[in-house]
Structure formats: structure tokens, C-alpha cells
C-alpha positions, 0 to 999 in steps of 0.5 A: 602559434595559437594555442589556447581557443581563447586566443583565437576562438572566444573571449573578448578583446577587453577581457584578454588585454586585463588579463593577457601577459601584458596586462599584467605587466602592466598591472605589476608596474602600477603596483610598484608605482604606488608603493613608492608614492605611498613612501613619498607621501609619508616622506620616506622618498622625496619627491624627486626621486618618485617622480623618476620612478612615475616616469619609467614605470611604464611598459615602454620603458621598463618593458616585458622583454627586459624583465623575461631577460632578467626572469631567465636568469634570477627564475623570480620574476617579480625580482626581475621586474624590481631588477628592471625598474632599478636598472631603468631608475638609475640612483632613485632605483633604491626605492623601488620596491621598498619594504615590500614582498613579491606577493605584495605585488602579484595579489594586488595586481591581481586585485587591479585585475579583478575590479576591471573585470568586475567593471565589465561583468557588470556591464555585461549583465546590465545589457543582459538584464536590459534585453530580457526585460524588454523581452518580458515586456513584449511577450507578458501576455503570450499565452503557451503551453506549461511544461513539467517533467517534459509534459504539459502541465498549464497554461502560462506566458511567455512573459513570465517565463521570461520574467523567472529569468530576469529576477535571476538574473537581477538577483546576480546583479544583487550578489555582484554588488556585495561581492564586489568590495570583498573581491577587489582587494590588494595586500601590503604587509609583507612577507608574513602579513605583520608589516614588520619590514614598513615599521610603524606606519605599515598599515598607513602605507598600506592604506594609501597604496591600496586606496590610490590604486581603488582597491579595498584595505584587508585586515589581516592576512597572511602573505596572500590575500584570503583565497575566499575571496577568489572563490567567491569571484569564481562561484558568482561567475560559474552561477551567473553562467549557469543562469544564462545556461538555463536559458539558453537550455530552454530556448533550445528546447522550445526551438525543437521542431516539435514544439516551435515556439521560440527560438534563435534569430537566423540569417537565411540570407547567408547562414549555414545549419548544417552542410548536408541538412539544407533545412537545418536552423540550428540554435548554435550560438545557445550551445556555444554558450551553453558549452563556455558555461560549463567551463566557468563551472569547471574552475570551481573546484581548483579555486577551493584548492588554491584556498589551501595553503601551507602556513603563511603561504606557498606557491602551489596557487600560483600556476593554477590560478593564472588558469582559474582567474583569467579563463573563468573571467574571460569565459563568463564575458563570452556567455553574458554576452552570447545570452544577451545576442541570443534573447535579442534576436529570439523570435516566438511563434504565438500561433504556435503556442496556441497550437501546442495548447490545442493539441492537447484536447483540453487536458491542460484545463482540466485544473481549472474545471476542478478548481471551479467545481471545488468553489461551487461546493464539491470537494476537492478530493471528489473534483479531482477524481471526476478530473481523472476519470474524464482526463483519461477517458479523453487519452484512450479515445482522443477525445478533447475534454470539453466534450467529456466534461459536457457528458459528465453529470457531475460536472453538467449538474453545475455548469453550463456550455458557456461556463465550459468554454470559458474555462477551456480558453487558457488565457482565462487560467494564467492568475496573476503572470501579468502583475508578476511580469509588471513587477519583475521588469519594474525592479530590474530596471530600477536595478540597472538604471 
């Protein structure tokens, strides 16, 4: 029976075999391999006896099913897993497992988990970044409605909306590739971190097992790999979805039907908005994503918690962080890849955005004016007064500002009618969105390339 919505609702096939039961059995299998391939190599095991354990350390032959056996009665399962290759292994089973402690095994299998996972997140940002440069490029010069506080502010672009987006999310590019060799780490210096029980070449072992396996070497640690490390992990994950949040956030918003600049790809031919609202085209896999991003938020919290641990280890990290790792990995996939579907299916309404722009009478120009008055040698101060005045003159009587500030002395006593109306087309107060969208998509294709 399914339980968890991961099993039958979100995540991606890739994500749940790394982190699924059998992933980790798997994983757990490697592990041990390359401890006594590492003991071999420094001419502690013979080359007959590893190759018996290469080849029965797979799932296949000591299987799942046999180690949950043994788990039920020892209640220590990588005991049972050890138990297991020893009963497979036959007399090369002394080997297995040889100067280790559990943990050896579970962090550094988790290791494993974690630099396959950070091969995919990476993956899945690329492809987001790649969209949304594409995006950026195509929209540079769409010229739309500014928003703060909820109102109309200026002129800007959408390409430059889209380019505030892009450099975040190249920036978490950025973060990823120097997080990354922090996080996929592993651990082989046994029960309290001295490597007392591999003697005096416990670093060497540890080196060559970790260093086989792709995995980064620690320096110290305890019986457990620094829990920072998962935090950092976790962190990076729930920021990456929060940027993939405020995009979505966005679109959603501009997909309102009062604004209707922007918005998500529908299929009208065969999808659904709502089952009473015919006319309903509702941004649905936005809030889909937008919700999963609020659970990767979610595991920050318990990933501090599972840093906290009682001397030299104890097992409260254990059962929280097979919560933590796996649905945070699996639940930030589901959101790169929703925010990626999203971006390429958006469609934006140019005539729309103009519309928006018209409809506020010229109030969002009234900047402009003022900055032209300040450079003809009225001061700033006084400007923005005339500005005001005339702005709120145009609410009360729904005048547009252009013909205000045709009536205005202040302002006639400077310009003329064709000044104005080169100062009321908005595409003529956007600075320098284009350059800025130029070198944001420059550089995040030079990042992914």
C-alpha cells in the first residue's frame, strides 16, 4: 500500500531508486566492497579472497531479503548486512567488514547518496538555467508595468524580470559547485574517529576506500561525518526552491485576470481548470511547486537538530535524517523540474503589458518628467513637488498626466508637446534593462556551458 505522496505523487524515478531501501542496500554493498579492496590494496587481504567478496557483494546474491532476516533477530542492520556477506563469502567472509564500525558504512553510503543526487540537482538546474536564459533573451525588450508594494511603480521589461531570476539562479549554480566537495564526503576511522582498530595505516585505508568510491577525504571526525555538511546540503536545496518559489509566486500573479501579462502554457484541447468554472485556466503546476517548496523549507530545521549529538555520536540523527536527506533531495528535483516545465511553456501578452501601462493615465512617467526638469536646472526637491501635485490632480479627476503636465507652467515654461510625449512612451524610460539582460544571459550560459 502507498503511503508517502512521494511514492505515488511526486519525485522522480532517478531520485527514488538513490534513495529508496534498495539504493541503499545497495549503496551499503559498495561500501563494504571497497573497504576490503582498500585492505587488499595495502596487502592485508589477498587477492583471492576480495575477489570472492567483489563477487558476492551485490544485491543479487546477498539480497535485501536475507539481511531484513537477519535484522529481526540482531535488531543492528548493518550487523545483519555484515552477517549476511560473511554467510555468502564462505572462508573469505573474515574479511568483510574488517577494522570498520557501522557508521563507517551508513555515512559513507550516504555520501554515495549525496554526490549522485548533487549530480542530478546540477543537472536540473542547468536545464532550469538554460530555459530561463532563453526566456530572457526572447522577452529583453518587453516593455511592462513595474510593481512595488502592489502598485505601479515604472516602466521595466520583461526580460529583465526574467534576468533577476537567471543570475539567482546561476548564483546557486555557483554555491552548488562549492558546496559540493564539502558534502559528498565518507568517514573510515572507526568507532570514535582515531582509526585505532585499521592501525598505522588508518588514514591510507581510509584514503583509498574513500578516493575509489569518488568521495571526499575528512579530516577529523568523530564516529560521524560533521553533520554541518547536511546542512549545508539541505540549506542549498530549500534556498534553490525558494527561488524557484518566487518565480513561480510571480507568474502566478501576473497570470491574474486583472493583469494578464504572463502566465502558464494550458492545454485547452483536454485540460481542466476547475470542474464547476468552465473558463478556469489556472496556474496549477506553479502551485504545485510552489507548495513541495515549502517542504524542502520545511527539513531546515530538523537538519540543525540531527548536528546535535552526544559526545562522540548517538543515534538520535538516525531516523530523522532518512526523513531529511531523501525527501529534501527528491522534493527539490520535483520543483527544478516543475519551474523548468513552467518557464518553457509561459506565454506573455505584449499588448497586454502595454495596456496595464496605459491604464495608469501616465502616472507611471511622472519619474521621468522629473528627472528631466531636475537636468534642465529646476531642483530636485521642487520637481518632485510639481510631480505631486499634478500626479494627484490626475487620480482625483482621471485625467491622464500628459495633459496635466501640458497645463503646468512649471513644466510648459521647459518643454514642448513633442518633448512630453517622448517622455510619456515608457519604452524610452527603461535605462539600461537591455545591457543588463545581455550580460545576465551571457554569463549564465557561460556557467552551464
Amino acid at each position: 500500500m502507498a503511503f508517502c505522496p512521494l511514492d505515488y505523487r511526486y519525485g522522480s524515478q532517478d531520485f527514488k531508486k538513490i534513495w529508496s531501501e534498495d539504493g541503499r542496500h545497495e549503496r551499503q554493498l559498495e561500501v563494504e566492497r571497497a573497504l576490503v579492496w582498500a585492505h587488499q590494496q595495502m596487502g592485508r587481504v589477498t587477492a583471492e579472497d576480495y575477489a570472492v567478496i567483489e563477487r558476492i557483494s551485490v544485491p543479487d546474491i546477498v539480497t535485501k531479503k536475507r539481511v531484513s532476516e537477519i535484522e529481526a533477530e540482531t535488531r543492528h542492520d548493518i550487523m545483519a548486512l555484515t552477517k549476511a556477506m560473511a554467510e555468502a563469502a564462505g572462508d573469505a567472509g573474515w574479511c568483510v567488514h574488517l577494522g570498520a564500525t557501522s557508521n563507517d558504512i551508513v555515512d559513507t553510503a550516504v555520501g554515495l547518496q549525496l554526490r549522485d543526487s548533487l549530480v542530478l540537482l546540477r543537472k536540473g538546474l542547468c536545464d532550469l538555467i538554460s530555459i530561463c536564459a532563453d526566456v530572457a533573451e526572447r522577452e529583453r525588450d518587453t516593455v511592462m508595468l513595474g510593481r512595488t508594494h502592489g502598485q505601479a511603480a515604472v516602466p521595466i521589461t520583461f526580460g529583465l524580470k526574467t534576468a533577476v531570476w537567471l543570475d539567482e539562479l546561476r548564483r546557486h549554480l555557483i554555491r552548488l559547485d562549492e558546496a559540493s566537495p564539502r558534502i559528498a564526503v565518507g568517514k573510515f576511522l572507526g568507532a570514535v574517529g582515531t582509526g585505532a582498530a585499521q592501525g598505522d595505516g588508518a588514514r591510507e585505508l581510509q584514503r583509498l576506500i574513500l578516493e575509489h568510491l569518488g568521495l571526499g577525504v575528512p579530516l577529523a571526525t568523530t564516529q560521524v561525518v560533521g553533520r554541518d555538511r547536511y546542512i549545508e546540503y539541505v540549506h542549498w536545496m530549500a534556498n534553490t526552491a525558494t527561488t524557484c518559489q518566487k518565480v513561480l509566486t510571480e507568474i502566478r500573479n501576473l497570470q491574474r485576470s486583472e493583469i494578464a501579462e504572463a502566465g502558464e502554457g494550458f492545454d485547452v484541447k483536454k485540460q481542466v481548470g476547475s470542474s464547476t468554472m468552465a473558463h478556469k485556466k489556472n496556474p496549477i503546476t506553479s502551485e504545485n511547486a510552489s507548495g513541495l517548496a515549502r517542504i524542502v523549507r520545511s527539513f531546515i530545521a530538523p537538519s540543525h537538530e540531527n548536528a546535535v549529538l552526544w559526545h562522540e555520536r548517538d543515534l538520535a540523527n538516525s531516523s530523522a535524517e532518512r526523513f531529511t536527506l531523501s525527501h529534501a533531495s527528491a522534493l527539490c528535483d520535483d520543483v527544478l523540474a516543475k519551474t523548468a516545465k513552467v518557464l518553457r511553456g509561459m506565454w506573455v501578452d505584449a499588448e497586454r503589458c502595454l495596456k496595464n501601462i496605459e491604464d495608469q493615465r501616465g502616472l507611471v512617467m511622472a519619474e521621468k518628467v522629473m528627472i528631466e526638469l531636475t537636468s534642465h536646472g529646476i531642483g530636485r526637491d521642487e520637481a518632485h513637488e510639481i510631480l505631486r501635485t499634478a500626479s494627484f490632480t490626475a487620480v482625483e479627476t482621471g485625467e491622464h498626466l500628459m495633459d496635466i503636465c501640458m497645463r503646468t507652467p512649471e513644466i510648459t515654461a521647459v518643454f514642448s508637446v513633442e518633448d512630453l510625449e517622448a517622455m510619456f512612451n515608457p519604452a524610452n524610460h527603461i535605462g539600461v534593462s537591455g545591457e543588463l539582460v545581455d550580460e545576465t544571459v551571457a554569463l549564465a550560459r557561460d556557467a552551464i556551458a
